[in-house]
VMD Tcl script that builds the backbone (N, CA, C; Angstrom):
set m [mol new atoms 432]
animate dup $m
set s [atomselect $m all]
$s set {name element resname resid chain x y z} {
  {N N UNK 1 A -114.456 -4.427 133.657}
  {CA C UNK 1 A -113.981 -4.150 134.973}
  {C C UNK 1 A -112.522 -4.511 135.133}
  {N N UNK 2 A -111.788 -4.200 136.080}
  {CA C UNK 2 A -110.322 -3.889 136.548}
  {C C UNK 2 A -110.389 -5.414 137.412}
  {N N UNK 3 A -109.300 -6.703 136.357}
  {CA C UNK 3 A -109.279 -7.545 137.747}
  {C C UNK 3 A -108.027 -8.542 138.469}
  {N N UNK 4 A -107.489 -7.573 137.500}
  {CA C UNK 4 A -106.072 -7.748 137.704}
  {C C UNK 4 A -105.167 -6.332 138.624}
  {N N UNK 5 A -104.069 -6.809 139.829}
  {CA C UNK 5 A -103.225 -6.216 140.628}
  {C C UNK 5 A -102.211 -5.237 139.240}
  {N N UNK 6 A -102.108 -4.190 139.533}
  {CA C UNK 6 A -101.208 -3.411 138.883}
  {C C UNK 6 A -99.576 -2.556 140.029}
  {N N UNK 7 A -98.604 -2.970 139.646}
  {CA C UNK 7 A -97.351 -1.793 139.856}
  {C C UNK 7 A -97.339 -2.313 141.920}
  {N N UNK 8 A -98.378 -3.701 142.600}
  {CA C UNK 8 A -98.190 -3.732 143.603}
  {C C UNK 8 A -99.512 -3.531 144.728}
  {N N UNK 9 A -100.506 -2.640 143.788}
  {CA C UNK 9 A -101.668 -2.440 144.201}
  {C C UNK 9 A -102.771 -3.332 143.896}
  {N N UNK 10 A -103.742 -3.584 144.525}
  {CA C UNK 10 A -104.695 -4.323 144.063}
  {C C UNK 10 A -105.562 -3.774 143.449}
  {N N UNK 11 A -106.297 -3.962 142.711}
  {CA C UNK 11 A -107.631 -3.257 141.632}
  {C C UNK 11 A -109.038 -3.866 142.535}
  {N N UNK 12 A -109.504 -2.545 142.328}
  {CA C UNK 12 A -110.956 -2.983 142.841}
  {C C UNK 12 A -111.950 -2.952 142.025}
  {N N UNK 13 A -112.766 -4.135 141.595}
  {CA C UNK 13 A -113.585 -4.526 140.709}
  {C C UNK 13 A -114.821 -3.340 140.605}
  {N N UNK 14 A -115.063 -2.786 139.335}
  {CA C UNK 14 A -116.156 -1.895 139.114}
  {C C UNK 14 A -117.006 -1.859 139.555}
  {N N UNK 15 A -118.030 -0.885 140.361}
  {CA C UNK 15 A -118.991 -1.411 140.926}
  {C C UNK 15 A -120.024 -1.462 139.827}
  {N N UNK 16 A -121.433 -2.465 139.961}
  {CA C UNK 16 A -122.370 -2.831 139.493}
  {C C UNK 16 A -123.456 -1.830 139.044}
  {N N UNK 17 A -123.268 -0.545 139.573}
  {CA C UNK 17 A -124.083 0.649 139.208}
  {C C UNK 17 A -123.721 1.613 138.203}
  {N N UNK 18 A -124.647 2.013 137.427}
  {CA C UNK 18 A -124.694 3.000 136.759}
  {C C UNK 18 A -124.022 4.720 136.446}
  {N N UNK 19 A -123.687 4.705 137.573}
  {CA C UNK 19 A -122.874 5.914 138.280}
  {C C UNK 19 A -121.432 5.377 137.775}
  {N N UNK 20 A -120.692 6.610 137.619}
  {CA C UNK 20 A -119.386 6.833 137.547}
  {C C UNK 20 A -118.748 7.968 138.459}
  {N N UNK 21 A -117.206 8.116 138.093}
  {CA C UNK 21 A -116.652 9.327 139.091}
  {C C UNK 21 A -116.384 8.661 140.648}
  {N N UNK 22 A -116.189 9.522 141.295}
  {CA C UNK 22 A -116.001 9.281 142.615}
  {C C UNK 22 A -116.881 8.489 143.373}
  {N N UNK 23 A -117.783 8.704 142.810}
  {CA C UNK 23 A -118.968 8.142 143.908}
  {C C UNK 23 A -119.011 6.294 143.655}
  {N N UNK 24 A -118.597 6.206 142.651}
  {CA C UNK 24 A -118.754 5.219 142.002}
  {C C UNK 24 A -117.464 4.334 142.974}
  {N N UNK 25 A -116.324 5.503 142.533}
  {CA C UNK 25 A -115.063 4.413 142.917}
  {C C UNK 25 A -115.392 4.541 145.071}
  {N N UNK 26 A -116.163 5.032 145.494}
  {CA C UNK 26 A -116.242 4.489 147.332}
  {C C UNK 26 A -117.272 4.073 147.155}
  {N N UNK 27 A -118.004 3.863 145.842}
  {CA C UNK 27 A -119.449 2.534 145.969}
  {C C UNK 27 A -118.428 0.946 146.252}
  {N N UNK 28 A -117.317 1.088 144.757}
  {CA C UNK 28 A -116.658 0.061 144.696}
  {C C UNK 28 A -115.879 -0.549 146.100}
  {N N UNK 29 A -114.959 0.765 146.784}
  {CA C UNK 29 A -114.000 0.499 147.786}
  {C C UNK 29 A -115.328 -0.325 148.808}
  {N N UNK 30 A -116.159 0.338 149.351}
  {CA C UNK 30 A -117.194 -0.225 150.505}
  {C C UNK 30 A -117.478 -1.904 150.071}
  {N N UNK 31 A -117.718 -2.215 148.852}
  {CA C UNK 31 A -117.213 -3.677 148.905}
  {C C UNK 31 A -116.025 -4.675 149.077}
  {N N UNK 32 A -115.176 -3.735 149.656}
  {CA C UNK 32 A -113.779 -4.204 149.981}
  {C C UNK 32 A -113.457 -5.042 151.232}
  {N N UNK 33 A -114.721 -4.010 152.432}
  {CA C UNK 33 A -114.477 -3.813 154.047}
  {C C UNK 33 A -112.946 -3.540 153.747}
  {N N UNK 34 A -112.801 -1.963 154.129}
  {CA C UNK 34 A -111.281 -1.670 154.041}
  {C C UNK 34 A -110.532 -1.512 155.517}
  {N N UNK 35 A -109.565 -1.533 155.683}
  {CA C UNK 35 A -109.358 -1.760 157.304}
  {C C UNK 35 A -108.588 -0.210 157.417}
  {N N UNK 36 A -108.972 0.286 156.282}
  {CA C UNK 36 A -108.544 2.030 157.415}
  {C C UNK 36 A -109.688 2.730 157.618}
  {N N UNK 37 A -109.551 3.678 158.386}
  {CA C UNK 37 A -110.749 4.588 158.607}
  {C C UNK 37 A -111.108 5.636 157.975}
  {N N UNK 38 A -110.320 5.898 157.335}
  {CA C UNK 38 A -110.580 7.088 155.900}
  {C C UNK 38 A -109.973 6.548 154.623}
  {N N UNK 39 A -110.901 7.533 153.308}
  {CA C UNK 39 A -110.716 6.930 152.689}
  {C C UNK 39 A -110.133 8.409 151.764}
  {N N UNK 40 A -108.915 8.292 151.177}
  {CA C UNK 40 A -108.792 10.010 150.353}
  {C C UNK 40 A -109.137 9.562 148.759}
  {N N UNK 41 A -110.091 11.078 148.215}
  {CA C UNK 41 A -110.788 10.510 147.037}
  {C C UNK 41 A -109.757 11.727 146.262}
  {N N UNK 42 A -109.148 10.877 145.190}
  {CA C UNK 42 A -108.210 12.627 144.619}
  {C C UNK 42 A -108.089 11.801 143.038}
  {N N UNK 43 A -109.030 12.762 142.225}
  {CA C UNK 43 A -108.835 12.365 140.546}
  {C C UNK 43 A -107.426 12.266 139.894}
  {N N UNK 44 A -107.821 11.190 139.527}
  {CA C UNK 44 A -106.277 10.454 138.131}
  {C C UNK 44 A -106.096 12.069 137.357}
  {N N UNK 45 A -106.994 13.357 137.208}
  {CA C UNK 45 A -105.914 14.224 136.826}
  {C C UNK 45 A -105.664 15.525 137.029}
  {N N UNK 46 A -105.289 15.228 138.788}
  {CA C UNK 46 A -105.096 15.920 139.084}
  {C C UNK 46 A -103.282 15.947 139.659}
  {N N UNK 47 A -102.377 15.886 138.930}
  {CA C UNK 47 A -101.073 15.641 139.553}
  {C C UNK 47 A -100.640 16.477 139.883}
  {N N UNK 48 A -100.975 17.869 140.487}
  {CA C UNK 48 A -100.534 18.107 141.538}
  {C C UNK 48 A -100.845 18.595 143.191}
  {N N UNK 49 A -101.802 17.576 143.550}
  {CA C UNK 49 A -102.125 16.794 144.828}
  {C C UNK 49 A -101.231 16.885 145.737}
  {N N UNK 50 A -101.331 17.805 146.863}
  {CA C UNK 50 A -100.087 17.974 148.145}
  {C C UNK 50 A -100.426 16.961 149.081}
  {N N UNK 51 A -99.261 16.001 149.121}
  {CA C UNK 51 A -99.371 15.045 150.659}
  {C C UNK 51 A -99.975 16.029 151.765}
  {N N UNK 52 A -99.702 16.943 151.718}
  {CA C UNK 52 A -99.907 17.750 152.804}
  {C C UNK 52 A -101.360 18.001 153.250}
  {N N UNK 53 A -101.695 18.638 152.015}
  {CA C UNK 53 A -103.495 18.720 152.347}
  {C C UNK 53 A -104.009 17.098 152.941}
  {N N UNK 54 A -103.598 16.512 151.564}
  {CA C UNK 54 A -104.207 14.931 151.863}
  {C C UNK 54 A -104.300 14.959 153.694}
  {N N UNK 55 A -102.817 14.679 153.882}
  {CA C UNK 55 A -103.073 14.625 155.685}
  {C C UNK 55 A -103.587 15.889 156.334}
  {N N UNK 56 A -103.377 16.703 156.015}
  {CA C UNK 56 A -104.371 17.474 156.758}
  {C C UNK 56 A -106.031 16.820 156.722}
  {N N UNK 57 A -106.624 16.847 155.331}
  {CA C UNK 57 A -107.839 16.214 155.089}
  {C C UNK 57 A -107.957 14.787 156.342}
  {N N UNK 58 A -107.271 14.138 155.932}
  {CA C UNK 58 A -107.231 13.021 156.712}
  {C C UNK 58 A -107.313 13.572 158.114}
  {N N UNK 59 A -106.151 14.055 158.956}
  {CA C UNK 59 A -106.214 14.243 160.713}
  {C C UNK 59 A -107.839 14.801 160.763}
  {N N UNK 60 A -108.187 15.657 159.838}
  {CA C UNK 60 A -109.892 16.371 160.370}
  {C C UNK 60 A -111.203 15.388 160.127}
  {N N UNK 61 A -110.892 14.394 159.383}
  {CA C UNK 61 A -111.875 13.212 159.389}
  {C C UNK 61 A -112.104 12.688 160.287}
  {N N UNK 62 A -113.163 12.438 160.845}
  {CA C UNK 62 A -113.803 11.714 162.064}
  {C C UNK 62 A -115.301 11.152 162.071}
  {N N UNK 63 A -116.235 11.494 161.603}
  {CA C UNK 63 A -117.686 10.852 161.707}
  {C C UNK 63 A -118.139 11.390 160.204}
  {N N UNK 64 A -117.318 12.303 159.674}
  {CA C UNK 64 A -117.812 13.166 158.451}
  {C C UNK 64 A -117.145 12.883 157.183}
  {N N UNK 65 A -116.989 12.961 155.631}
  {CA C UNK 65 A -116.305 13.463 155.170}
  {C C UNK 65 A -115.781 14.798 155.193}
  {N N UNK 66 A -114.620 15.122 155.014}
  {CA C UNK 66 A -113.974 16.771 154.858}
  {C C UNK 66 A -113.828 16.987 153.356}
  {N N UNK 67 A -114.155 18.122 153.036}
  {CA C UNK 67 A -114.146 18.429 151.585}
  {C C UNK 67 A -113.887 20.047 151.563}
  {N N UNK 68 A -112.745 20.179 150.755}
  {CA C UNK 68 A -112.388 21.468 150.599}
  {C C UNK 68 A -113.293 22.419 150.023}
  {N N UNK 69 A -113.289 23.860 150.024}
  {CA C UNK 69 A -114.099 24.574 149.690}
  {C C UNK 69 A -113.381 25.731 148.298}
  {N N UNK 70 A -113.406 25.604 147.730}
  {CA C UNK 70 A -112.832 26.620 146.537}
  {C C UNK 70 A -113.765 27.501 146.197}
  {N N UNK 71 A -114.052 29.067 146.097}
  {CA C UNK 71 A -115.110 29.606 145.597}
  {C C UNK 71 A -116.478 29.045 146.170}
  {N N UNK 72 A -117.393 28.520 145.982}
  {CA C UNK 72 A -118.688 28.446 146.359}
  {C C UNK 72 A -118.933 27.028 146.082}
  {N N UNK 73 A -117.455 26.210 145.734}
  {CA C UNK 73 A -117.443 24.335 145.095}
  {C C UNK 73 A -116.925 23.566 146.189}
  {N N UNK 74 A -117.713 22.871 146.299}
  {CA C UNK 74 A -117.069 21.755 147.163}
  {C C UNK 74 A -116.576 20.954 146.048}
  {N N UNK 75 A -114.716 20.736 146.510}
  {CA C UNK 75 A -113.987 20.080 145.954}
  {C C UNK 75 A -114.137 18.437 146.191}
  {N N UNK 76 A -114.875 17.724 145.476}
  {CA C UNK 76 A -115.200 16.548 145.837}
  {C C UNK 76 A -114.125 15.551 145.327}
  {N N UNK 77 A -113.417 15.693 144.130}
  {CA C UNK 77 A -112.416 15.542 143.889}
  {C C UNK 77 A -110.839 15.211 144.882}
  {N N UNK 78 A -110.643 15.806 145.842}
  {CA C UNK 78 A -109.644 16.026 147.003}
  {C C UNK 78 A -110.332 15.979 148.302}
  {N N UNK 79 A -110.947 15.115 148.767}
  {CA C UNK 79 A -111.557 15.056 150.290}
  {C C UNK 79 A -110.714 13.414 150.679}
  {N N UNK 80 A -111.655 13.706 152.169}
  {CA C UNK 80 A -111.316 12.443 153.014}
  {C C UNK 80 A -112.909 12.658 152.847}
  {N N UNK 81 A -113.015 10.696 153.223}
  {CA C UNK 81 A -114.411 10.502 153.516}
  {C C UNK 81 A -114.094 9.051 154.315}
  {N N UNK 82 A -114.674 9.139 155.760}
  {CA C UNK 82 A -114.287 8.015 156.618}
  {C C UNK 82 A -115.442 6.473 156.082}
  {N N UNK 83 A -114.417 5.517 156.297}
  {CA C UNK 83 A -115.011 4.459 155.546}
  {C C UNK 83 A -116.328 4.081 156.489}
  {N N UNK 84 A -116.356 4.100 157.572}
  {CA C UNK 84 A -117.229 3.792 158.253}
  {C C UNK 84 A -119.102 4.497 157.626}
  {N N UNK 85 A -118.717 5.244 156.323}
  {CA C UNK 85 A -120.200 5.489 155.723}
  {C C UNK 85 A -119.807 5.143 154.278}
  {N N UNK 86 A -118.907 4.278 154.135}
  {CA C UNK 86 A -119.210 4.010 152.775}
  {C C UNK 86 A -120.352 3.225 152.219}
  {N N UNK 87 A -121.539 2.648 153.584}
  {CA C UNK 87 A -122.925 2.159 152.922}
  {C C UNK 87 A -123.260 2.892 152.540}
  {N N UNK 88 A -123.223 4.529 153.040}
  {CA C UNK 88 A -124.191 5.662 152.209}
  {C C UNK 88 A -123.753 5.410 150.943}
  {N N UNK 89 A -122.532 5.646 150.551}
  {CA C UNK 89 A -122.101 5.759 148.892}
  {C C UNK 89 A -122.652 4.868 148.080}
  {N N UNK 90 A -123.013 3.479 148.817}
  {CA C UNK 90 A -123.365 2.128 147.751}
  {C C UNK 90 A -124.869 2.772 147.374}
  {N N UNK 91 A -125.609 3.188 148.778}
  {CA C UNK 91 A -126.723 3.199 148.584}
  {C C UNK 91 A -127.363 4.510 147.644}
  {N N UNK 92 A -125.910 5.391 147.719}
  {CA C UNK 92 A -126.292 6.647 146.949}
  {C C UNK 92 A -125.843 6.120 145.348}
  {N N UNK 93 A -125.398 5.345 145.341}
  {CA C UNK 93 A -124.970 4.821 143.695}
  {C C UNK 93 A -126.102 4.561 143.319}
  {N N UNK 94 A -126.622 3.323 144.072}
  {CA C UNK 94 A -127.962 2.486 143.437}
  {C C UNK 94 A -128.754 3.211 143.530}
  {N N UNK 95 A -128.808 4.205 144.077}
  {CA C UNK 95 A -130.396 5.125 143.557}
  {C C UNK 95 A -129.510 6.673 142.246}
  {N N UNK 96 A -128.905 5.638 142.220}
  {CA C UNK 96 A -128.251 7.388 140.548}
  {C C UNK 96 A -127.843 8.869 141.296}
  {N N UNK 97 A -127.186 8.844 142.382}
  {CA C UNK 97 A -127.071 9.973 142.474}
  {C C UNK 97 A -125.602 10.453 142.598}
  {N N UNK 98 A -125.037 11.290 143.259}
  {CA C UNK 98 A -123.851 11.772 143.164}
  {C C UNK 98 A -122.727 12.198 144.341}
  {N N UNK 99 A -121.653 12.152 144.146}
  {CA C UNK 99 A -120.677 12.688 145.558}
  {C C UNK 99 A -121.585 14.183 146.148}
  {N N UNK 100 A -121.933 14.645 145.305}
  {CA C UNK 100 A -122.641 15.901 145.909}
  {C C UNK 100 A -123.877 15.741 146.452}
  {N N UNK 101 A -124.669 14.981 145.813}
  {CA C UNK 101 A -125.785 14.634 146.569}
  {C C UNK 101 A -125.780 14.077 147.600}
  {N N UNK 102 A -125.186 13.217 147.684}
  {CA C UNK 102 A -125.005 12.152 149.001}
  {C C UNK 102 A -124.172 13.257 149.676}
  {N N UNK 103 A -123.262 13.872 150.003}
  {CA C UNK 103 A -122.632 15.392 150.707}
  {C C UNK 103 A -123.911 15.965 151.370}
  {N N UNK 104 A -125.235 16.280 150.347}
  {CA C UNK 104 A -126.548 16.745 150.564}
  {C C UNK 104 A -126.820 15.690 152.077}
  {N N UNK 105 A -127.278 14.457 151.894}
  {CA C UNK 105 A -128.318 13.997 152.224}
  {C C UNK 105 A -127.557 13.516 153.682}
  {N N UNK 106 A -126.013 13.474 154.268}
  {CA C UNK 106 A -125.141 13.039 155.211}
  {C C UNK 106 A -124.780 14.160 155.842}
  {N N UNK 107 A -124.288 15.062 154.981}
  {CA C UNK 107 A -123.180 16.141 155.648}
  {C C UNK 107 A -121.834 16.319 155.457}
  {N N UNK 108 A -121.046 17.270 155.601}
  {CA C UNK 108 A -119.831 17.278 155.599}
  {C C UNK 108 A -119.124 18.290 156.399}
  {N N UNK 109 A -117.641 18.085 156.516}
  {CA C UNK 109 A -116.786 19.176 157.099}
  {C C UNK 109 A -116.200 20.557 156.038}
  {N N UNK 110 A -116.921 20.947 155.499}
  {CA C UNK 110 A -116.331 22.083 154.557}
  {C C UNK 110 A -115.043 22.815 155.127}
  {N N UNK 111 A -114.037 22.977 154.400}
  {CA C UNK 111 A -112.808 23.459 154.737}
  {C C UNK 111 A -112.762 24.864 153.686}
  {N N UNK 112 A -112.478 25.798 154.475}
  {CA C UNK 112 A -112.647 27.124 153.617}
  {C C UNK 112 A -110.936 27.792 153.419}
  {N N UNK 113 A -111.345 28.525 152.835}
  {CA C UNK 113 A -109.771 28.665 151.891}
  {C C UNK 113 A -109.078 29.304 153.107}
  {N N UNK 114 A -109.690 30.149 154.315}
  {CA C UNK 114 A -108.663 30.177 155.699}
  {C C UNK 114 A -107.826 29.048 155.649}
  {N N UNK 115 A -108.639 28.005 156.106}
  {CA C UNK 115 A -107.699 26.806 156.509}
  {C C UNK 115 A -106.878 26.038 155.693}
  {N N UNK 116 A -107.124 26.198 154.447}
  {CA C UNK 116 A -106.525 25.500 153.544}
  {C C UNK 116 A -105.205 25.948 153.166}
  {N N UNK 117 A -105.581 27.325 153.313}
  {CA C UNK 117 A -104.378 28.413 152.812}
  {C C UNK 117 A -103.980 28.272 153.725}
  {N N UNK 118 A -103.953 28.342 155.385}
  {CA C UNK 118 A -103.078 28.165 156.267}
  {C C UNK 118 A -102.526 26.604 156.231}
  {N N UNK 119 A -102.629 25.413 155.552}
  {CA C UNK 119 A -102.063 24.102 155.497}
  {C C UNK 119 A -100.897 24.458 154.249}
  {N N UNK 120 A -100.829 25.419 153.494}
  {CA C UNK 120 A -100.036 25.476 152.226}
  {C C UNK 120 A -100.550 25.616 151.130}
  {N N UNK 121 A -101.928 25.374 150.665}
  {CA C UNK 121 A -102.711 24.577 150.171}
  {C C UNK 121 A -103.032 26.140 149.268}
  {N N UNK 122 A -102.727 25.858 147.565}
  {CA C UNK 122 A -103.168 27.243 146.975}
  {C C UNK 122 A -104.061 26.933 145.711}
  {N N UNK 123 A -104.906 25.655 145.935}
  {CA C UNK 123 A -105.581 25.493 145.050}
  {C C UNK 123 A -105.367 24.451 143.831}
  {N N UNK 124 A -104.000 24.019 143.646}
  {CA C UNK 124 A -103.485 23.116 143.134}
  {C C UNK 124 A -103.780 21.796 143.284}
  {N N UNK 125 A -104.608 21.299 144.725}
  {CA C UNK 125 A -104.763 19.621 144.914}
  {C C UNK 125 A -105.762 19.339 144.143}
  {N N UNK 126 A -106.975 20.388 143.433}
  {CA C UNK 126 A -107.761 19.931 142.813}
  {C C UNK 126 A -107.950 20.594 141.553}
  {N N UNK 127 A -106.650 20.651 141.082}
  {CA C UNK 127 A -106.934 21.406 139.843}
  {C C UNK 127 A -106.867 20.165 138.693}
  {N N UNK 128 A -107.728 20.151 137.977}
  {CA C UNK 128 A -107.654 19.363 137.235}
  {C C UNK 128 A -107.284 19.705 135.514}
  {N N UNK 129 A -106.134 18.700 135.185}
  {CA C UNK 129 A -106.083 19.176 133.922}
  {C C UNK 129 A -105.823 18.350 132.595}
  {N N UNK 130 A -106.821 18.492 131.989}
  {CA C UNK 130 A -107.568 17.880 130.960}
  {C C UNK 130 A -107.351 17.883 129.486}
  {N N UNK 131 A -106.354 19.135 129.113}
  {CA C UNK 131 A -106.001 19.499 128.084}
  {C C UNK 131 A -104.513 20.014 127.958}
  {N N UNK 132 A -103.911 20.030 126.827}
  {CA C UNK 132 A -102.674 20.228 126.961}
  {C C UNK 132 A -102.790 22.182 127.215}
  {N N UNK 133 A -104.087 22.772 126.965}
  {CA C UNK 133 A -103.603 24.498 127.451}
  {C C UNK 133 A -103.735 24.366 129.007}
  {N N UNK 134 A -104.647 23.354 129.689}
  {CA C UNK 134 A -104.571 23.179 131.108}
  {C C UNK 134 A -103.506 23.073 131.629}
  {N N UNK 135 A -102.324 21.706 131.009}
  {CA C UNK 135 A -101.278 21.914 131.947}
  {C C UNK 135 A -100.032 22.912 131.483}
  {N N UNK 136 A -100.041 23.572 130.140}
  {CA C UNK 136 A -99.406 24.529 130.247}
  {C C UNK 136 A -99.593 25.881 131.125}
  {N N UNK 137 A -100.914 25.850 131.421}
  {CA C UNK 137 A -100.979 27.292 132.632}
  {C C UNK 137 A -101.035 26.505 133.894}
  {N N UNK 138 A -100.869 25.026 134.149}
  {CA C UNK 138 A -100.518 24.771 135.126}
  {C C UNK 138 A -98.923 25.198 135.550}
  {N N UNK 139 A -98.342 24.690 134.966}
  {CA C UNK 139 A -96.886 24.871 134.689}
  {C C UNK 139 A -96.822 25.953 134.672}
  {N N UNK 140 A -97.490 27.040 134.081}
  {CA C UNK 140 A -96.966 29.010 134.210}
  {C C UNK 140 A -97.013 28.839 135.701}
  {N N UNK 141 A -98.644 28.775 136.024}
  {CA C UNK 141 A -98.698 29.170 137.576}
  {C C UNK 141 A -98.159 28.436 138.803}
  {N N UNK 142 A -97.720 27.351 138.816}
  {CA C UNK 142 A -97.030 26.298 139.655}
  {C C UNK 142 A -95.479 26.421 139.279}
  {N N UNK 143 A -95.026 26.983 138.378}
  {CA C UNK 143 A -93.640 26.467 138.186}
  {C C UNK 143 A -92.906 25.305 138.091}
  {N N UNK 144 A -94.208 24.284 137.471}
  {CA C UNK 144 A -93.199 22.790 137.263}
  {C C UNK 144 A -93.042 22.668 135.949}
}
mol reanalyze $m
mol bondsrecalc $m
mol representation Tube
mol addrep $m
């Protein structure tokens, strides 16, 4: 486990369950008691993540997580999810299940590519890339 502060940030100790991924890391945060009200979940590889969506994601959070919609996927990867249910997440860890399942068993705000595309948003906050041919057609299609 992570238990040492890095670059200014604090590390939050692994949680105790079996689960990994996202679900894992707002099992961990909910043992924090965090003092904001949302929490943004966006994968180590995905670098190129728009502040923009983020706050957009964020202003539409309120009793729900918001989770973008790409094709027929909820982008679980790039959401807000308000801390005030991060017991669901602990409790969805300890029984083995997943950001999607627990999405199942709570609910969410699905954001469809209308709205996303009207924030700027072209698919890039959750593209993830994993291989060096990934971020070379990142780079074709983004221009960085």
């Amino acid at each position: 486990g992570r238990e040492e502060s890095a670059h200014g940030f604090e590390a939050i100790p692994d949680p105790e369950f079996s689960v990994r991924g996202p679900l894992a890391g707002l099992a961990a945060l909910a043992a924090t008691s965090p003092s904001e009200t949302v929490a943004l979940v966006v994968a180590i590889d995905q670098p190129f993540v728009r502040a923009e969506t983020l706050a957009q994601l964020q202003a539409h959070c309120d009793d729900l997580p918001v989770v973008p919609i790409d094709g027929d996927t909820r982008q679980v990867t790039c959401m807000a999810f308000p801390t005030g249910m991060l017991h669901a997440a602990s409790e969805e860890a300890a029984e083995n299940g997943s950001l999607q399942t627990l999405l199942e068993r709570v609910g969410c705000v699905e954001v469809t590519e209308p709205m996303w595309a009207d924030w700027g948003e072209d698919g890039r906050s959750w593209r993830s890339l994993d291989t060096p041919e990934d971020v070379a057609r990142a780079v074709e299609v983004y221009g960085y």
